[in-house]
LOZA-839093 format. One line per 10 residues: number of its first residue (from 1); their letters; for each residue x, y, z of C-alpha. Coordinates in Angstrom, 2 decimals. Layout:
BEGIN
NUM	a	X Y Z; ...
***
This chain:
BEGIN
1	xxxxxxxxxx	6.46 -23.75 -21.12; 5.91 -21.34 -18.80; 7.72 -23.88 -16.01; 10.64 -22.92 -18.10; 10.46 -19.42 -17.98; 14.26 -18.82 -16.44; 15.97 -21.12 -18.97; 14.30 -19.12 -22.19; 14.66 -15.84 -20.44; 18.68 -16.90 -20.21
11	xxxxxxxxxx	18.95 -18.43 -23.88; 17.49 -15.42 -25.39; 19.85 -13.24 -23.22; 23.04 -15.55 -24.40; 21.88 -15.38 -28.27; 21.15 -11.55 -27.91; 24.88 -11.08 -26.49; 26.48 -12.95 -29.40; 24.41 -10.93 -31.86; 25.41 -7.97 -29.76
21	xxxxxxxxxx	29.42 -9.36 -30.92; 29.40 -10.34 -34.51; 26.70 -7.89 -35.83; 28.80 -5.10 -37.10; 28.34 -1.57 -36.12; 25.80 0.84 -37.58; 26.35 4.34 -38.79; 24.24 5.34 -35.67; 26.06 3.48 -33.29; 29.54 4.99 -34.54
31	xxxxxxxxxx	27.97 8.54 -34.45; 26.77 8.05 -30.78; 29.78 6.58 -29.29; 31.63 9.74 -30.39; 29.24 11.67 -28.83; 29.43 9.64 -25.87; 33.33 10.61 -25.48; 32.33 14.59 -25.70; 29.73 13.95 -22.51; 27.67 17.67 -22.77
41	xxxxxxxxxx	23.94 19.05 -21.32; 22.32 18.35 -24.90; 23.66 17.41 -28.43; 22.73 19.08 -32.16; 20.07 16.52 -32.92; 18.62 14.47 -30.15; 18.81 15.30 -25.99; 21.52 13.94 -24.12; 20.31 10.74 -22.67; 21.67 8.34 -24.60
51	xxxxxxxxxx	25.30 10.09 -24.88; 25.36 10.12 -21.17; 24.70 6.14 -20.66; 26.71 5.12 -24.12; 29.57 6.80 -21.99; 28.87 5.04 -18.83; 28.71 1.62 -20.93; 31.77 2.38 -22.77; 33.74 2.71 -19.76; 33.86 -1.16 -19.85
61	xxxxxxxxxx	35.17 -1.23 -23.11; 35.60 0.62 -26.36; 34.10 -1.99 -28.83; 30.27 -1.19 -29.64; 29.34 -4.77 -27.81; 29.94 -3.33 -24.57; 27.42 -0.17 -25.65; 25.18 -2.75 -26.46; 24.62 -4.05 -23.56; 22.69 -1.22 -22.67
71	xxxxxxxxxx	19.88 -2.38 -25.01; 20.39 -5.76 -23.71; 20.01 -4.23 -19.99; 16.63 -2.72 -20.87; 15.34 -6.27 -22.49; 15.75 -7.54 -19.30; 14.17 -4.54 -17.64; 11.10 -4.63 -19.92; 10.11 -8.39 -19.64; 10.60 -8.22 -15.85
81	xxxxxxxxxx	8.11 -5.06 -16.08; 5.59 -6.79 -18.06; 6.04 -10.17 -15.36; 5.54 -7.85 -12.05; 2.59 -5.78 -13.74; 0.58 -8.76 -15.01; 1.01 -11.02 -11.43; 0.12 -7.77 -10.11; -3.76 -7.40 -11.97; -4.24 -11.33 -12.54
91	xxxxxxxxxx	-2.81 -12.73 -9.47; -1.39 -15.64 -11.67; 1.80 -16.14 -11.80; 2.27 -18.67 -14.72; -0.19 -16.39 -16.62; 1.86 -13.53 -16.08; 5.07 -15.82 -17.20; 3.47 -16.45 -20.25; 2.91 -12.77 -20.86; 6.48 -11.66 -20.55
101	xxxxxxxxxx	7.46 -14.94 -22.21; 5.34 -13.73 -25.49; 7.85 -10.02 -25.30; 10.71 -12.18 -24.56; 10.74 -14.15 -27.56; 9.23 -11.71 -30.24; 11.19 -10.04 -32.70; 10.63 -6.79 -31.41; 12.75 -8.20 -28.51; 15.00 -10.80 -29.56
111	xxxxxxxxxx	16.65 -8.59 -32.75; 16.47 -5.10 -31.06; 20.41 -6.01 -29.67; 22.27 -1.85 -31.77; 22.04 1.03 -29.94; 20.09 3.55 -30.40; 18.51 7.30 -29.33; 15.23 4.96 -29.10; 17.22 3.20 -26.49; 16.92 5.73 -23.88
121	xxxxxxxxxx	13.38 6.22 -25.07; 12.08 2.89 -24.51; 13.73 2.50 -20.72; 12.35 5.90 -19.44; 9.12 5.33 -20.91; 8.64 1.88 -19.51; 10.15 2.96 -15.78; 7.08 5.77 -16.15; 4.36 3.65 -17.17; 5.28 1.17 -14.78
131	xxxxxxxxxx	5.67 3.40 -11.48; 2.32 5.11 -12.79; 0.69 1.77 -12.59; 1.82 0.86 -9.08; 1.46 4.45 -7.86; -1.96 4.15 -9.70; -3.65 0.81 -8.43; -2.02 1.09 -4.86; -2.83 5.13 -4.60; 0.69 6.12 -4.10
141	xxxxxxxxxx	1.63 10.07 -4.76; 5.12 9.04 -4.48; 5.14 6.47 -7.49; 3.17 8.84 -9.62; 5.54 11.45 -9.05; 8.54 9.08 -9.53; 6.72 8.28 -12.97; 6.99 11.97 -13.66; 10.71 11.91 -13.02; 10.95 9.07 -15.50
151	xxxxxxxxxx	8.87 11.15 -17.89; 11.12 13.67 -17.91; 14.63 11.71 -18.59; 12.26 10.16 -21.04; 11.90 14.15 -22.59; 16.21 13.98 -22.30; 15.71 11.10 -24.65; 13.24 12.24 -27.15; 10.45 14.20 -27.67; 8.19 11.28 -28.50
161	xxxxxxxxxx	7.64 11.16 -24.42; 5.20 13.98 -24.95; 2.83 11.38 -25.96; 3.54 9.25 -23.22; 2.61 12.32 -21.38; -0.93 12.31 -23.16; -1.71 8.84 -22.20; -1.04 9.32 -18.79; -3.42 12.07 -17.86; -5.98 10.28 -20.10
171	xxxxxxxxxx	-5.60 7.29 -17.86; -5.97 10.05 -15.00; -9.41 11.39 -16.41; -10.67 8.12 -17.32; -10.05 6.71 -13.72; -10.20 9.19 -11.42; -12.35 12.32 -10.33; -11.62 15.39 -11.37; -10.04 16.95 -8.72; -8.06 13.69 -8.03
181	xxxxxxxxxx	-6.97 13.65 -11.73; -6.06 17.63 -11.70; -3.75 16.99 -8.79; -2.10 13.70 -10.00; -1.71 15.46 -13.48; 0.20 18.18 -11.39; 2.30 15.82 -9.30; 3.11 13.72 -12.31; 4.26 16.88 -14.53; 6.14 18.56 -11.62
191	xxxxxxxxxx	8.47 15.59 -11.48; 8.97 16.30 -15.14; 9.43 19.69 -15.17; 12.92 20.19 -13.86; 14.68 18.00 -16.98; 12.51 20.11 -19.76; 13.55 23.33 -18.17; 17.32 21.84 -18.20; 16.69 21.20 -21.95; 15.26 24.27 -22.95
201	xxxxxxxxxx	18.04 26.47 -21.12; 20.78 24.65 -22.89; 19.08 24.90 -25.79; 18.76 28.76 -25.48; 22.40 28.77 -24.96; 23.04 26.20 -28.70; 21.11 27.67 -31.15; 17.79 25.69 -30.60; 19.50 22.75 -32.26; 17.27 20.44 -31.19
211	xxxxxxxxxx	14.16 21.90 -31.82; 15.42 22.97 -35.40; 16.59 19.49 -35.95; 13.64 17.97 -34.96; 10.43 20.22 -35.03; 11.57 22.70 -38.43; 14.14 21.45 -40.68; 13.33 17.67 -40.74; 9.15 18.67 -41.07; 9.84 21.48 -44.49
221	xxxxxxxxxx	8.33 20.20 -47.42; 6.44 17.11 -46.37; 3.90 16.34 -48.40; 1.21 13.96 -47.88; 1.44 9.99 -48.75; -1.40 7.74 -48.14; 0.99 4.49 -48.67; 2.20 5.69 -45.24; -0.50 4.74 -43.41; -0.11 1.48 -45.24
231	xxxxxxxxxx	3.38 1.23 -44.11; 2.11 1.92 -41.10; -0.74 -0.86 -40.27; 1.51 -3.36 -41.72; 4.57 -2.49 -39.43; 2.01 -2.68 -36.64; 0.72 -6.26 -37.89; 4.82 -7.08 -37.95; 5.16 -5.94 -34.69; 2.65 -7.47 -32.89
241	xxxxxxxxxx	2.50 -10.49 -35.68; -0.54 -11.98 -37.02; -0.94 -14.77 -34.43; -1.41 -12.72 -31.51; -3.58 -10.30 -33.34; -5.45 -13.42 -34.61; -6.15 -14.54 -30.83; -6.61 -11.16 -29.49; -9.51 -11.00 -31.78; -10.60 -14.06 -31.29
251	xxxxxxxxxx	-11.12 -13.62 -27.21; -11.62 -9.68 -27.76; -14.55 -9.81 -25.26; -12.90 -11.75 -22.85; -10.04 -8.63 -22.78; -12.33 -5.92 -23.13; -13.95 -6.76 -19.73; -10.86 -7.54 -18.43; -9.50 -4.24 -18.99; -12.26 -2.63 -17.48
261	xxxxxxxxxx	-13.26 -5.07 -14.48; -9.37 -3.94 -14.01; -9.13 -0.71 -14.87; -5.66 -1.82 -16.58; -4.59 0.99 -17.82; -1.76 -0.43 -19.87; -4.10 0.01 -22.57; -4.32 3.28 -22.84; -0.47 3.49 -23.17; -0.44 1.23 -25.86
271	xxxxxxxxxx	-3.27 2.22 -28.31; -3.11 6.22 -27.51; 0.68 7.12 -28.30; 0.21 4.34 -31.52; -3.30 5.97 -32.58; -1.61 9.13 -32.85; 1.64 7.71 -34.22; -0.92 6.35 -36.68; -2.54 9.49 -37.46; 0.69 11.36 -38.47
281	xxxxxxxxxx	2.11 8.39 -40.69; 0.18 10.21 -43.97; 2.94 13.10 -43.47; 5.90 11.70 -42.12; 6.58 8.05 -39.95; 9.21 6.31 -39.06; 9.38 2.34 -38.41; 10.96 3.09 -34.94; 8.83 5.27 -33.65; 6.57 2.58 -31.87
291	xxxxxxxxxx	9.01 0.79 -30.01; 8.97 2.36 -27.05; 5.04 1.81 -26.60; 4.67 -1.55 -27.53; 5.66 -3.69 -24.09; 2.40 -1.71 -22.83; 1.23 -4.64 -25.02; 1.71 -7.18 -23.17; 0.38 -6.61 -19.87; -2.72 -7.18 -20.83
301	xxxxxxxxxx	-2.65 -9.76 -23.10; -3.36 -12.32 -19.89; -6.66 -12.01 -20.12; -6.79 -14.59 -22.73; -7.06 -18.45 -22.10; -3.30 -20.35 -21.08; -3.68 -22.36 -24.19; -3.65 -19.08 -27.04; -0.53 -17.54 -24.74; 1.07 -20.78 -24.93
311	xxxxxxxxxx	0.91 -21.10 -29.18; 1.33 -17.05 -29.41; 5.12 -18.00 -27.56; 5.49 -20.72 -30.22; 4.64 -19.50 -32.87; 6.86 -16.01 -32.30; 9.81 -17.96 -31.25; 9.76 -19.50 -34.64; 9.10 -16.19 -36.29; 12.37 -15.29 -34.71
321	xxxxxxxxxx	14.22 -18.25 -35.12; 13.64 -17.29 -38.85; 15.12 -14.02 -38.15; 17.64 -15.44 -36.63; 18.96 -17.73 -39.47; 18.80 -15.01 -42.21; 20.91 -12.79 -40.38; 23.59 -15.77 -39.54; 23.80 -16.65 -43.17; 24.03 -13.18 -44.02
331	xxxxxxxxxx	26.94 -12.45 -42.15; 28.59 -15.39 -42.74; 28.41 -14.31 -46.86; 31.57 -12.92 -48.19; 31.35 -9.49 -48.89; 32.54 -9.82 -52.55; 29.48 -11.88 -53.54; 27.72 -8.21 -54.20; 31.03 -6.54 -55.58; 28.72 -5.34 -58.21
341	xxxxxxxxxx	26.26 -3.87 -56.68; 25.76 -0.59 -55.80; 25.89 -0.69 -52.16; 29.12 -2.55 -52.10; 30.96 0.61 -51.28; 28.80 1.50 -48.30; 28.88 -2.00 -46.76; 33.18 -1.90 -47.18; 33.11 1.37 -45.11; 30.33 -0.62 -42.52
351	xxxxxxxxxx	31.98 -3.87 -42.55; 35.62 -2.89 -43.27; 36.38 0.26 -42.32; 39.63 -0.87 -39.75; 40.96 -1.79 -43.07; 39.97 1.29 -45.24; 41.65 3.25 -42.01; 44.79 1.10 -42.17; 45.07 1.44 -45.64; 44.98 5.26 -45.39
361	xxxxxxxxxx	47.54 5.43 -42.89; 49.95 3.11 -44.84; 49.79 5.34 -47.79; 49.36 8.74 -46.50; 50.87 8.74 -42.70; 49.88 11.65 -40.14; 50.36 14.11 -43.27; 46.84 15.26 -43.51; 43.41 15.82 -41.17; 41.36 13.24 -41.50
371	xxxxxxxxxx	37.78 14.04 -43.46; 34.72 12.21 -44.79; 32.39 13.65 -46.83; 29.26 13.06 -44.57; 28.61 12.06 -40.85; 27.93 8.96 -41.62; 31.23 7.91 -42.53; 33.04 9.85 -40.92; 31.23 8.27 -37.84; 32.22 4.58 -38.66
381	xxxxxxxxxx	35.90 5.02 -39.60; 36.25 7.06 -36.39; 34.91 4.20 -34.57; 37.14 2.26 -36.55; 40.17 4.02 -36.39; 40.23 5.28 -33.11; 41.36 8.46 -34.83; 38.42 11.30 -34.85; 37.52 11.86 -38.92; 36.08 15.44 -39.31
391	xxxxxxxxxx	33.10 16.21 -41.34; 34.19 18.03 -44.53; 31.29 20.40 -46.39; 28.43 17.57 -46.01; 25.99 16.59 -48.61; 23.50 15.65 -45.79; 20.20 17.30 -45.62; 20.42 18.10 -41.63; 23.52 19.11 -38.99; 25.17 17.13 -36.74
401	xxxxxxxxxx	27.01 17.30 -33.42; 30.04 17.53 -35.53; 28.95 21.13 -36.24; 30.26 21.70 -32.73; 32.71 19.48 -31.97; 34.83 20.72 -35.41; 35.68 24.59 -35.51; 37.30 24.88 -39.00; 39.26 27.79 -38.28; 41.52 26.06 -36.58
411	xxxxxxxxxx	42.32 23.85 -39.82; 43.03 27.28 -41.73; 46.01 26.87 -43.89; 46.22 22.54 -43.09; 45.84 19.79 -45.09; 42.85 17.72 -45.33; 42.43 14.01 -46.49; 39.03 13.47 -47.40; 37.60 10.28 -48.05; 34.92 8.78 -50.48
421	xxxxxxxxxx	34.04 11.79 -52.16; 33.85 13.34 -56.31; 33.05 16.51 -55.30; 35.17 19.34 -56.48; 36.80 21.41 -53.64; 39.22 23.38 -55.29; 38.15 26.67 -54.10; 39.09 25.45 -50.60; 42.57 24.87 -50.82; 45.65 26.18 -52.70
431	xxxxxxxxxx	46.37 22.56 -54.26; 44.10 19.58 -54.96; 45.24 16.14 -55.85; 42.78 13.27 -56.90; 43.86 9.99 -55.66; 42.38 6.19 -55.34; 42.07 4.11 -52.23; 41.90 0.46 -53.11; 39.92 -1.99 -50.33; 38.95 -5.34 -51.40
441	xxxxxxxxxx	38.97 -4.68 -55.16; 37.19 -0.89 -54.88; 39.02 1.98 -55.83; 37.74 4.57 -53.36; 38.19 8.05 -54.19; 40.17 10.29 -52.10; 40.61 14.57 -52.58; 44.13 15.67 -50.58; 43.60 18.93 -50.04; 46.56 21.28 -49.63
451	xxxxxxxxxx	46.40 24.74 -47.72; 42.44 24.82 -46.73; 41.82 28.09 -47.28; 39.37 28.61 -44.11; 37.83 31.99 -45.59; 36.64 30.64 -48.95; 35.23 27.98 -46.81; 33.38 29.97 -44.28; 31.52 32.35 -47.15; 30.45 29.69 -49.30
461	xxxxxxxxxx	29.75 26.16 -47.35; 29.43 27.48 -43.94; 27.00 30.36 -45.10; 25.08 28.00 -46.61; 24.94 26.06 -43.62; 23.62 28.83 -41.44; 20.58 29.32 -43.54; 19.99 26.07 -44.55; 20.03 24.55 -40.15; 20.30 27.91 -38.50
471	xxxxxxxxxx	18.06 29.78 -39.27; 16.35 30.12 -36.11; 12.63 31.70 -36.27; 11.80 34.73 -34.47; 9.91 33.14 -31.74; 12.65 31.08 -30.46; 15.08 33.42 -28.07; 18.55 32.83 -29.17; 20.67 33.58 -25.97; 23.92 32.42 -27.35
481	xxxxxxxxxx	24.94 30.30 -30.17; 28.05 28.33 -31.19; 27.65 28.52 -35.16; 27.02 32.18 -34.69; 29.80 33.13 -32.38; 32.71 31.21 -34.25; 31.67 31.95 -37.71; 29.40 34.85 -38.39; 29.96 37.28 -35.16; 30.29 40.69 -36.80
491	xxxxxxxx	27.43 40.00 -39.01; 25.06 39.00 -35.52; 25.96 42.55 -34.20; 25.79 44.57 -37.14; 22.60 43.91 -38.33; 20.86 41.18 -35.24; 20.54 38.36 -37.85; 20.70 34.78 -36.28
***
């Protein structure tokens, strides 16, 4: 198996690259490749990182396959990683095959082919780990500090990378003296330091939207639920599926005294970052959240016997074929098999939304602005249309980059198509008309809005707006702010509100 370690390595490459093609684009994906055309220092809800390469990928091309290949890119990255880090402790190369060979075909690796913020995440992360490790085991203040550099693109990624950050100086403490682990732990956050200074200027200068976005308004109102920590163990058992944890426990010795004969402290960046993960899933979790952590896995899975690596691969490659199949035959369904159902609308806008955009074209021309009623859609029929849909009033519970890319005075007095929604918005415009879009036997519905009276707009949705995702705490020094200076100006400097 392990003899044949190019050949899989290159068939799971070829069958992520056709998934890459035929899976259709996610309301994610659509939002980020606009982003990725307005390059800036930060966005509204996540930092820039993944904006920044999404553009650099879609300078090949403007279909989502060619973003893709950025995930694809760091699949590669991440089971060469896990290769060079386990020949490193075991000296055995076939052992360390099998290792990367066990990531290569799981389905952690084989279906992660859409783009995503956690993209970003999961590359920076695993460049830091892994030039810790080197700069660790071979004493090298240069690696450690390049790890710190990592750490901090990581931070431009997401804020999970704080508890990357944790790990590491555990791993520090653990393995080194004090005053060895003090001046590592300053090495390694100086490197780091420069990118979370960029991020908290800009976001000085943008109304915190990041830290609102992703520290206060998504964290109001949680409540506790124990079936998250249910959800929780059982993504983990997913994740890691039941075979390997089966063997792992079977030969749990035999890797405990591995790990410390080795000091491998790829351990410690696995189970820390997911112990806490864990620890927060009563309050609020999300299934994606682990990714980024979980090829720390795999380095130090060698320490069991050839034999248990070699049925972990087979059985997991299995486990994904399965995958595999249910998401061929599911795309290869006709849409109109689930005309009924209640998600049949969505999945026309996902699936068909070049048609939904021809459609409105053919029966409305260049007559309006184009709208949808959340960023969702208006993310995929952008994508799909090549023409940029704005976000009209939102029923979303956050803000979105679109806050800053659309300044609705300029639309005063215009006329606005928007699409998909039953809302009533005749306060914002001098004449509504209710019409019907019909796509594949769905009659979507479709306000034209004549005259949008900007004003009306401004003191009733955007108002609403700035208390419901900007309203910026005391404690957070607001230095400038887009929202504020476009819509609300003379109220900032009459009476200092934010």
């Amino acid at each position: 198996m392990e003899k044949n370690y190019t050949k899989i390595f290159l068939i799971i490459i070829l069958i992520k690259l056709f998934f890459a093609w035929v899976f259709p684009i996610t309301t994610d994906e659509a939002y980020w490749l606009i982003l990725g055309k307005h390059p800036d220092v930060n966005y509204y809800d996540h930092p820039p990182m993944s904006g920044w390469v999404i553009y650099l990928f879609s300078l090949l091309g403007s279909h989502v396959f060619f973003a893709r290949l950025y995930t694809i890119f760091y699949g590669i990255l991440a089971a060469l990683g896990i290769y060079f880090a386990a020949k490193e402790m075991s000296q055995d190369r076939e052992k360390a095959k099998l290792a990367s060979l066990i990531f290569l075909v799981s389905p952690l690796h084989v279906l992660f082919v859409l783009i995503a913020t956690d993209t970003s995440l999961c590359l920076f992360v695993l460049l830091s780990g892994i030039s810790f490790y080197f700069g660790h085991s071979r004493n090298k203040t240069s690696l450690v500090f390049l790890a710190g550099v990592f750490l901090g693109l990581a931070v431009l990624s997401k804020y999970f990378s704080g508890l990357l950050l944790i790990a590491l100086i555990v791993c520090l403490f653990v393995y080194k003296s004090r005053k060895q682990a003090v001046i590592k732990s300053i090495i390694l956050v100086s490197g780091a330091i420069p990118f979370v200074l960029l991020h908290l200027y800009w976001s000085s200068i943008n109304c915190w939207t990041n830290i609102m976005f992703n520290v206060i308004n998504r964290n109001q109102d949680i409540e506790r639920d124990y079936t998250g920590l249910i959800v929780f163990a059982a993504f983990q058992i997913y994740l890691s599926t039941p075979w390997l944890l089966h063997y792992a426990y079977r030969n749990f010795r035999q890797i405990q005294e591995g790990i410390r004969k080795d000091r491998n402290l790829f351990f410690f960046l696995f189970a820390i970052p997911v112990f806490l993960l864990g620890m927060v899933s009563i309050q609020n979790t999300g299934l994606h959240w682990y990714f980024s952590f979980y090829p720390f896995l795999f380095p130090f899975l060698f320490y069991m016997p050839s034999e248990n690596l070699r049925k972990i691969v087979t059985y997991s490659a299995l486990f994904s074929c399965v995958h595999l199949i249910v998401a061929s035959v599911l795309l290869l369904l006709p849409m109109e098999i689930i005309q009924n159902s209640k998600h049949y609308k969505t999945l026309l806008i996902y699936f068909h939304g070049d048609e939904i955009v021809r459609e409105i074209q053919k029966k409305y021309g260049d007559q309006y602005i184009l709208a949808g009623n959340g960023y969702s859609t208006a993310s995929v029929l952008t994508y799909h249309g090549g023409q940029e849909f704005i976000v009209f009033s939102s029923g979303s519970k956050y803000g979105r980059h679109f806050d800053k890319l659309n300044d609705f005075r300029e639309y005063a007095g215009k006329d606005i198509l928007i699409f998909s929604s039953t809302e009533d918005y005749h306060d914002y415009f001098d004449q509504v008309t209710i019409d019907t879009l019909k796509v594949r036997n769905y009659d979507f519905p479709v306000t034209l809005g004549k005259g949008f009276r900007y004003p009306q707009y401004r003191n009733r949705f955007l108002s609403w707006a700035r208390e419901k995702w900007y309203n910026i705490p005391d404690f957070l020094p607001v230095c400038d702010c887009f929202f504020f200076d476009r819509y609300f100006p003379n109220n900032e400097k009459q009476d200092g509100s934010r």
